[in-house]
C-alpha positions in Angstrom: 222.7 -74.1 410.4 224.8 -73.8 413.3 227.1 -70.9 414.2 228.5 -69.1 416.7 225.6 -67.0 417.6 223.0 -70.0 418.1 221.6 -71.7 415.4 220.0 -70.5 412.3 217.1 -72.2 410.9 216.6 -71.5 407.0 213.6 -72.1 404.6 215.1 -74.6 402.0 213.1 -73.4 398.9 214.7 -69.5 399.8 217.6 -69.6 402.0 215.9 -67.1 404.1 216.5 -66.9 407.9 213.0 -68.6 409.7 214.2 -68.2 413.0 217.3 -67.6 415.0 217.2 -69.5 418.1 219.8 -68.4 421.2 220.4 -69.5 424.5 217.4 -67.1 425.5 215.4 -69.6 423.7 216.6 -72.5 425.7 219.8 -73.7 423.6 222.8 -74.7 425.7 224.9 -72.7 424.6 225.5 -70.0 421.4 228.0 -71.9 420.0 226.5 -74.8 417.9 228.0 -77.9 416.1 224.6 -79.5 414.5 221.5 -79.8 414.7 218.9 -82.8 414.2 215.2 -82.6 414.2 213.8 -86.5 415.0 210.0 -86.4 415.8 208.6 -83.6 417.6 212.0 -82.8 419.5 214.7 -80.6 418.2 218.4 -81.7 419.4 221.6 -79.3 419.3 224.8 -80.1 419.7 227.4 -78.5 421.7 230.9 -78.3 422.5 230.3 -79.8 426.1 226.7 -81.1 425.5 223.6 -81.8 424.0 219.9 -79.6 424.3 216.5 -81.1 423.5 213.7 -78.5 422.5 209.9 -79.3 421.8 209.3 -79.2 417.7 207.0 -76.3 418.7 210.2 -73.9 419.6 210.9 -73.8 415.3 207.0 -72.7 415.0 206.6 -70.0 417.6 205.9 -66.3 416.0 207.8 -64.0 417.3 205.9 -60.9 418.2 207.6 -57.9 417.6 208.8 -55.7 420.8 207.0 -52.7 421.7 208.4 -49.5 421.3 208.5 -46.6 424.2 209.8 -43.9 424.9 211.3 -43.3 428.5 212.5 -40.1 428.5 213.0 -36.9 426.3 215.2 -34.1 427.4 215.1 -30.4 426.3 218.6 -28.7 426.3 220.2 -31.2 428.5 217.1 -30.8 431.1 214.9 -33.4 431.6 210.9 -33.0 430.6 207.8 -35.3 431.5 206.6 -37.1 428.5 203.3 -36.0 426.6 202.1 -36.5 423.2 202.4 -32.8 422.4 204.7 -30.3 423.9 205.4 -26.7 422.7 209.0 -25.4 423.3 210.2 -21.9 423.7 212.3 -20.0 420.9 215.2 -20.9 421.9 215.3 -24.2 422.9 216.7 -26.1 419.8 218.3 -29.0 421.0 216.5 -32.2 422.0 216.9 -36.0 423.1 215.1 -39.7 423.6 215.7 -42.1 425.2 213.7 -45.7 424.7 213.3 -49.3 425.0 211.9 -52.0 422.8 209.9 -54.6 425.4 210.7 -57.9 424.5 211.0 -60.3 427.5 212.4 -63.4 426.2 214.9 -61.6 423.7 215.6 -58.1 425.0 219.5 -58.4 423.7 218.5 -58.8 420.3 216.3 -55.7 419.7 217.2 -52.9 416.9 215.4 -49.6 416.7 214.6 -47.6 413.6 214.1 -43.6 414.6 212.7 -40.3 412.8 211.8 -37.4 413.6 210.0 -35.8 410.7 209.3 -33.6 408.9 213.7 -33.5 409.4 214.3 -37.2 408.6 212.0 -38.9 406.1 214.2 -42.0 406.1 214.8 -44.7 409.4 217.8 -44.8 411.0 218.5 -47.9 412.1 221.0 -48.7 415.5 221.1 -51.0 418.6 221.0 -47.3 420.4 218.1 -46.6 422.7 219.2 -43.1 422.6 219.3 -39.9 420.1 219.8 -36.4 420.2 219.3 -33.6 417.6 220.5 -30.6 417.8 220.1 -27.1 416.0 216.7 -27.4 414.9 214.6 -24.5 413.1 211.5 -23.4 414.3 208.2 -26.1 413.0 206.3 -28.4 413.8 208.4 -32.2 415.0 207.0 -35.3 415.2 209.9 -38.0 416.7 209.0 -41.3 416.2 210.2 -44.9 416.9 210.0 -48.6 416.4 211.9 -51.8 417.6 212.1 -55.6 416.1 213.8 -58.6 417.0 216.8 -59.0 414.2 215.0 -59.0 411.2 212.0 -60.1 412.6 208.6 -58.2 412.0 208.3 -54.2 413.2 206.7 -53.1 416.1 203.9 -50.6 416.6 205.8 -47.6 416.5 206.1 -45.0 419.7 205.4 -40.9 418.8 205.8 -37.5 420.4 204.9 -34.0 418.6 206.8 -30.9 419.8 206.9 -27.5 418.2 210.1 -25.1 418.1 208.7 -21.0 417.6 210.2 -18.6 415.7 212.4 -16.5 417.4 211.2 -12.4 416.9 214.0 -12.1 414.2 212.6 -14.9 412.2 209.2 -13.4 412.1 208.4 -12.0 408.8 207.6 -8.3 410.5 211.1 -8.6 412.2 212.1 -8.9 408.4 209.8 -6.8 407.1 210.9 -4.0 409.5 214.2 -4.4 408.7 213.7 -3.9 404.9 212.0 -0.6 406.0 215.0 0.5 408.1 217.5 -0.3 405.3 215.3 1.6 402.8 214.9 4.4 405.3 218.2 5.0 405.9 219.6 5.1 402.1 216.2 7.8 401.6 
């Protein structure tokens, strides 16, 4: 099927997408007219020409892009990555950055995010960036993953960090408050 954004090649029994070839994949150009696959070549018409790909472009598996991270903040201040990190009290705020690696199709990678136990669910965005903000003292775990489209998922990239309690969320802050207030109506 030809479009605008390259040409989409469909399985006939399901109408599902196969495989979404661009001009990264050797096509001319994105917009295309029609397509016709005569013996082991694939030709795609153009507005202004023709391109010729080997049958073997439609059978290629995609691998899915790697996921990494490249950079984590810490209120606005930049940290070195590890796999676990331990934060003071009072640092609640926190970003990523990251990049799916895909050579031959970096434009067309998506991200799904999470940083648990917060967000059970994936956020999906063309972003390579998040931030979070306001977070209570626990345990984090951030964690990402990139694809091509709606290719396959990638193996997904993780960090742990820990926010403390600050001393008046400690249950003897609380506990000694409860003893105040029932001190001073005695």
């Amino acid at each position: 099927v030809g479009s605008t954004e390259g040409l989409y090649v469909l399985d006939t029994r399901s109408d599902n997408v196969q495989r979404h070839l661009t001009v990264t994949d050797g096509l001319a150009g994105q917009l295309t007219t029609a397509a016709q696959l005569y013996r082991d070549t694939l030709y795609v018409g153009h507005q202004n020409g023709l391109t010729k790909l080997p049958r073997s472009v439609l059978e290629e598996a995609l691998s899915p892009p790697t996921a990494l991270l490249t950079q984590w903040s810490v209120q606005d201040t930049r940290r070195s990555l590890v796999d676990s990190a331990r934060l003071t009290a009072h640092e609640r705020t926190v970003s990523f950055d990251f990049t799916g690696v895909h050579l031959s199709r970096g434009p067309d990678v998506r991200y799904a995010y999470r940083l648990r136990p917060r967000n059970t669910t994936w956020t999906t965005t063309r972003e390579a960036f998040t931030r979070y903000t306001d977070l209570g003292p626990g345990t984090y775990r951030f964690e990402v993953r990139a694809r091509l489209d709606d290719g396959p998922v990638g193996p997904a990239a993780r960090m742990t960090f820990t926010v403390p309690k600050t001393y008046y969320e400690t249950a003897w802050f609380k506990a000694l408050g409860v003893v105040g207030v029932l001190a001073l109506l005695g």
